[in-house]
C-alpha positions as a Markdown table, in Angstrom:
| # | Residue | x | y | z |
|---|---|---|---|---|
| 1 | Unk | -8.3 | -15.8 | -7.5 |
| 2 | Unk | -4.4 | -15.8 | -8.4 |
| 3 | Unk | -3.1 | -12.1 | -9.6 |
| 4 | Unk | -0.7 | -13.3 | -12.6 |
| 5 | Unk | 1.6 | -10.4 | -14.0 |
| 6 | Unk | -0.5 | -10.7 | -17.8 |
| 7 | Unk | -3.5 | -9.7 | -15.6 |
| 8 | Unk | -2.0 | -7.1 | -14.1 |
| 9 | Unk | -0.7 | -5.8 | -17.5 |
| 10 | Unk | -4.0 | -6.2 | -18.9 |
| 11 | Unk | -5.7 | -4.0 | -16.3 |
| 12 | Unk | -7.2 | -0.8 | -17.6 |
| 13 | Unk | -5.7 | 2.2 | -16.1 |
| 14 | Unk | -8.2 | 4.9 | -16.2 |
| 15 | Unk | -5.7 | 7.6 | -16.1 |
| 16 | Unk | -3.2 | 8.5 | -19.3 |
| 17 | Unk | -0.9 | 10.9 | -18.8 |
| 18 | Unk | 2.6 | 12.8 | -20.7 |
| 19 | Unk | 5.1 | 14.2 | -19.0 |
| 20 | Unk | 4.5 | 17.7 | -17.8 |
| 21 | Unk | 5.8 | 21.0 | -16.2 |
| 22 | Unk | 3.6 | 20.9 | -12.8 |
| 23 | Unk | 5.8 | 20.6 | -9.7 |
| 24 | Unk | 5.2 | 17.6 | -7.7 |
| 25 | Unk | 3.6 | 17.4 | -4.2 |
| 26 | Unk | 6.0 | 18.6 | -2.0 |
| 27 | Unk | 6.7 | 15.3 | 0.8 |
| 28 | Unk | 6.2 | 15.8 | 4.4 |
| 29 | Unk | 7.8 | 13.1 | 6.6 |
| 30 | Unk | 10.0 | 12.9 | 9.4 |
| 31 | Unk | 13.6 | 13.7 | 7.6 |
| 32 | Unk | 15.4 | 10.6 | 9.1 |
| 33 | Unk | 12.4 | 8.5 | 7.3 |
| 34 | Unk | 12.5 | 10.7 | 4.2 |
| 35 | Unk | 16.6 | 10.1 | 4.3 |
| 36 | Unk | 16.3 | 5.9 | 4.8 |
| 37 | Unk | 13.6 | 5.8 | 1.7 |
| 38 | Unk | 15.5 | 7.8 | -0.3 |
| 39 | Unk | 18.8 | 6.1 | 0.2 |
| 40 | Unk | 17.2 | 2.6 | -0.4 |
| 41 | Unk | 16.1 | 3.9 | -3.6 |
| 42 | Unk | 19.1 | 5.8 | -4.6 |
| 43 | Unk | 21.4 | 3.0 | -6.2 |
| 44 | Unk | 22.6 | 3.2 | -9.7 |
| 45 | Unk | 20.4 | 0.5 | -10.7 |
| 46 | Unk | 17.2 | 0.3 | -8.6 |
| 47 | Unk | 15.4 | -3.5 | -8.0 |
| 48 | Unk | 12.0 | -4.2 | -8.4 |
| 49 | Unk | 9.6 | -2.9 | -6.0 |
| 50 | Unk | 9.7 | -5.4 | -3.9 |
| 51 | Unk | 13.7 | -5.3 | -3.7 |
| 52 | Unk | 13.3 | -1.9 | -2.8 |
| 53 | Unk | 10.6 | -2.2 | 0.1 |
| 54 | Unk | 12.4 | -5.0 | 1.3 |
| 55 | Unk | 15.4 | -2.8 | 1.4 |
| 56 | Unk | 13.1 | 0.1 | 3.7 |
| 57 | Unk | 12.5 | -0.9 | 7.1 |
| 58 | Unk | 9.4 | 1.4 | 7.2 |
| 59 | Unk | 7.9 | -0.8 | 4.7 |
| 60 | Unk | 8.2 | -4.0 | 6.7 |
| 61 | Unk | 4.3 | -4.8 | 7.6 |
| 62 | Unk | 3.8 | -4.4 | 3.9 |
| 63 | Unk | 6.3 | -6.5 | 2.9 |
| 64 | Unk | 5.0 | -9.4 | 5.0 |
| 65 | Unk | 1.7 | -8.9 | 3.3 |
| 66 | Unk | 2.9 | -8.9 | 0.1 |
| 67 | Unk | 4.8 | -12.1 | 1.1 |
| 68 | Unk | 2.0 | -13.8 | 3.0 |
| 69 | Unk | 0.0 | -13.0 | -0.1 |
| 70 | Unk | 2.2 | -14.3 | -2.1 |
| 71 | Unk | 2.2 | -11.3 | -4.4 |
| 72 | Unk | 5.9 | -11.1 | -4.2 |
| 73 | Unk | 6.6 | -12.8 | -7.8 |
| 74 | Unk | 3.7 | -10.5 | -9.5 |
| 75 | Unk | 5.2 | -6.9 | -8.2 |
| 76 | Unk | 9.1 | -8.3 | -8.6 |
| 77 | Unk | 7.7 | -8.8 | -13.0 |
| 78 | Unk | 8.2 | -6.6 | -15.6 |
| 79 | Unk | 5.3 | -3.9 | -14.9 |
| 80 | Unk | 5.3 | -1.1 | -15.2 |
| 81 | Unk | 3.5 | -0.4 | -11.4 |
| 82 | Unk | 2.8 | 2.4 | -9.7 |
| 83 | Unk | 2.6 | 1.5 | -5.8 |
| 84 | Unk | 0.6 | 3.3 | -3.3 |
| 85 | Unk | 2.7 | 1.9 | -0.5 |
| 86 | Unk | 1.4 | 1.6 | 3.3 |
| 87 | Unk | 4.4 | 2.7 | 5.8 |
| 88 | Unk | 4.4 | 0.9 | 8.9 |
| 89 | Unk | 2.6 | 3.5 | 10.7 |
| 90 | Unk | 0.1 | 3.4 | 8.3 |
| 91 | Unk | -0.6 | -0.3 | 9.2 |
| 92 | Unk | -0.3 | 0.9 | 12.8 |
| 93 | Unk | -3.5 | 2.8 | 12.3 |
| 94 | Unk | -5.9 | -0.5 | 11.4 |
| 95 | Unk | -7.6 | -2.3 | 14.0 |
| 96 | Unk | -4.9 | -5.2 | 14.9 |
| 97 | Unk | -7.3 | -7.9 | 14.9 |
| 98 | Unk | -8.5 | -7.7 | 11.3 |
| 99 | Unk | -4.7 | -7.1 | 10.2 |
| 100 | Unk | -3.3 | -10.2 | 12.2 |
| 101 | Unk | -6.9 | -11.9 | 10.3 |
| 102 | Unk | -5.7 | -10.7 | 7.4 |
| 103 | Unk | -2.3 | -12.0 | 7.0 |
| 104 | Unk | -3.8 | -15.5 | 8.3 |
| 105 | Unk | -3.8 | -17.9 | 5.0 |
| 106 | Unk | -8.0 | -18.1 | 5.4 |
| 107 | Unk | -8.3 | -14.7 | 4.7 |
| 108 | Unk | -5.5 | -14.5 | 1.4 |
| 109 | Unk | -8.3 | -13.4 | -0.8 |
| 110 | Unk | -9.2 | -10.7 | 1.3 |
| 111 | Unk | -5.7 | -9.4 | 1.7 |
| 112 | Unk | -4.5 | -10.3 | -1.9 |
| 113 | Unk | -7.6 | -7.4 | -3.1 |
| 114 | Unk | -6.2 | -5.0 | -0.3 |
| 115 | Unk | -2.9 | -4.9 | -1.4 |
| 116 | Unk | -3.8 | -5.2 | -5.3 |
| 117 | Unk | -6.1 | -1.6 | -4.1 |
| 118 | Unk | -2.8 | -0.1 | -3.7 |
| 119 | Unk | -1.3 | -0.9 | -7.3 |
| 120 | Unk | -2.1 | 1.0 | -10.5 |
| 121 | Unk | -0.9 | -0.2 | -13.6 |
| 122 | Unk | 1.9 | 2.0 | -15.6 |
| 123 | Unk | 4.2 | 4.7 | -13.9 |
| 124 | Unk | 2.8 | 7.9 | -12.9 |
| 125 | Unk | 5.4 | 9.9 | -11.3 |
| 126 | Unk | 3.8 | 12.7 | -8.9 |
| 127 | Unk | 4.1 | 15.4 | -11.4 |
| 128 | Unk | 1.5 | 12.8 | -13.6 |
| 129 | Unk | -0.3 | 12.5 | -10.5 |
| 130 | Unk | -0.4 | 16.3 | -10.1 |
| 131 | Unk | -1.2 | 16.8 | -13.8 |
| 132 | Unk | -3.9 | 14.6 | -13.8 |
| 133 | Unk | -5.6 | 15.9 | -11.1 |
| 134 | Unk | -5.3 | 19.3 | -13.0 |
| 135 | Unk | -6.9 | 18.1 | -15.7 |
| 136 | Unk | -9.9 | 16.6 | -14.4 |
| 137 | Unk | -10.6 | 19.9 | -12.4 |
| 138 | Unk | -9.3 | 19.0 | -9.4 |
| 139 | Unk | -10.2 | 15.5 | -9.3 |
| 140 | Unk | -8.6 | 12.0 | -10.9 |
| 141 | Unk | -9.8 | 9.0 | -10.9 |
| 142 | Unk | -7.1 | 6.0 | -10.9 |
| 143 | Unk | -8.2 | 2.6 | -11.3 |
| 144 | Unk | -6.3 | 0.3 | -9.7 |
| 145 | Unk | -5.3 | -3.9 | -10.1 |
| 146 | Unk | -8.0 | -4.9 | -8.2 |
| 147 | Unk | -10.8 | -2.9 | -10.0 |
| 148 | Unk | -11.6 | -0.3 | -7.8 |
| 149 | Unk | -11.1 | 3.7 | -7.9 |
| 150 | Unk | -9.3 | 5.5 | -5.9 |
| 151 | Unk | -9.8 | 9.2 | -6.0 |
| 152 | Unk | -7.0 | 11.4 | -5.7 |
| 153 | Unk | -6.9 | 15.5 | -5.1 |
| 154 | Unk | -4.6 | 18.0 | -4.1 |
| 155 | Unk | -4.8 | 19.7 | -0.5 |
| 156 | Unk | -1.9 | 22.5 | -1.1 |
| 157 | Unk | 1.1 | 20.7 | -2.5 |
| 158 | Unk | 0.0 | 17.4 | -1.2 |
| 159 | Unk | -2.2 | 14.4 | -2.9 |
| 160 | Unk | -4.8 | 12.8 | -0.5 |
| 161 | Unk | -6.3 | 9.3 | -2.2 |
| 162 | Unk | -10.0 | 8.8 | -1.1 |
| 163 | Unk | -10.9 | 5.0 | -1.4 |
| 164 | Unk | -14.2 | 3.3 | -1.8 |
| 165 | Unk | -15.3 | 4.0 | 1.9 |
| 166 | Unk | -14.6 | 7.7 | 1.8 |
| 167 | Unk | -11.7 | 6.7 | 3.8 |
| 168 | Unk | -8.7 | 9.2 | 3.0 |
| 169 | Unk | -4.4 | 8.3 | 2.6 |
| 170 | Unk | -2.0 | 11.7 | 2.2 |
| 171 | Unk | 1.0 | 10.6 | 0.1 |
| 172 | Unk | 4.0 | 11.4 | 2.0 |
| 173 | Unk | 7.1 | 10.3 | -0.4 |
| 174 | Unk | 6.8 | 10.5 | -4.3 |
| 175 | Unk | 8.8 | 8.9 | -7.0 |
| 176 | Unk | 10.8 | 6.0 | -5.2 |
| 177 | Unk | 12.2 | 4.9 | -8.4 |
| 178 | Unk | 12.1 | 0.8 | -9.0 |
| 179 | Unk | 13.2 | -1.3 | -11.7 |
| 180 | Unk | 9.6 | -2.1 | -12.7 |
| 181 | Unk | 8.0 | 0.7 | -11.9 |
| 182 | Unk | 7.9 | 3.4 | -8.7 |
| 183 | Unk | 6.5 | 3.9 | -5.0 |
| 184 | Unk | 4.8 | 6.7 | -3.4 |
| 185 | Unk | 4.7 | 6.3 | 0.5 |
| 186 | Unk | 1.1 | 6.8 | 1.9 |
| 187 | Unk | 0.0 | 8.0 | 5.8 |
| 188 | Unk | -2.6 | 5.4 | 5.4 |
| 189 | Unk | -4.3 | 1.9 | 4.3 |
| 190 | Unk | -6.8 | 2.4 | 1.4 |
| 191 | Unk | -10.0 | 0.5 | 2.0 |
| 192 | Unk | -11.6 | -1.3 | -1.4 |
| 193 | Unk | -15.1 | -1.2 | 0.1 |
């Protein structure tokens, strides 16, 4: 099934959220990493979200399959997205037999769901994140573009997204700002199921 941009609009996002006071997650990376993100994203005018991961060399693997999915077109639209984004290393940690499978054109489908598991509709800057995990008692529940949950939580000052599989992601960058939208770097691939 094709993602168009209207369908991605059109996706309920579970979580609605204001602007608030909470301080965001505080980041923990490697500084030189931190630095590189950060200067990709720190133009006057940002690009889209794929300008700007294109622009990051630790976002390479996730550009190819974005590109291989041909998703490139959907997340370069209007939006607004909020993008869970896979660093390199975080590719690094899946078995490299399924991810070679899954940038192979046979298994699109599969890989167009994966990467649509990593996209919530609207922009929730961390501090939204952080507030919506306040509100819910700890716990929020954001529903991404390809259907599924994922469950996010605080562990100190960072957010940790729990996917289908119990599987668990610690965002390590917040609030890459894009044209369209904004990226928050994650340790690791979210599972749909």
């Amino acid at each position: 099934m094709r993602i168009s941009p209207k369908m991605i609009l059109t996706t309920t996002a579970v979580v609605a959220l204001a602007a608030c006071s909470t301080e965001a997650p505080k980041a923990a990376v490697d500084e030189g990493s931190a630095d590189a993100m950060m200067d990709s994203a720190a133009t006057a005018e940002p690009g889209t979200i794929v300008d700007v991961a294109i622009g990051n060399e630790d976002f390479s693997t996730l550009v190819a399959a974005v590109t291989a999915a041909d998703l490139g077109a959907t997340l370069s639209g209007d939006g607004p997205f909020t993008v869970f984004a896979p660093t390199n290393e975080a590719f690094g940690k899946v078995d490299p037999a399924t991810l070679t499978a899954l940038l192979t054109p046979a298994k699109k489908a599969d890989l167009t769901a994966l990467l649509t598991y990593h996209v919530v509709a609207g922009k929730l800057k961390a501090a939204d994140v952080v507030k919506a995990i306040a509100d819910g008692g700890g716990t929020a529940t954001l529903t991404t573009v390809q259907g599924g949950m994922l469950k996010a939580t605080l562990d100190g000052d960072s957010v940790i997204l729990e996917d289908a599989a119990g599987g668990k992601s610690t965002v390590i960058l917040t609030d890459v700002e894009a044209s369209n939208g904004v990226i928050h770097a994650i340790d690791t691939v979210v599972m749909p199921g």
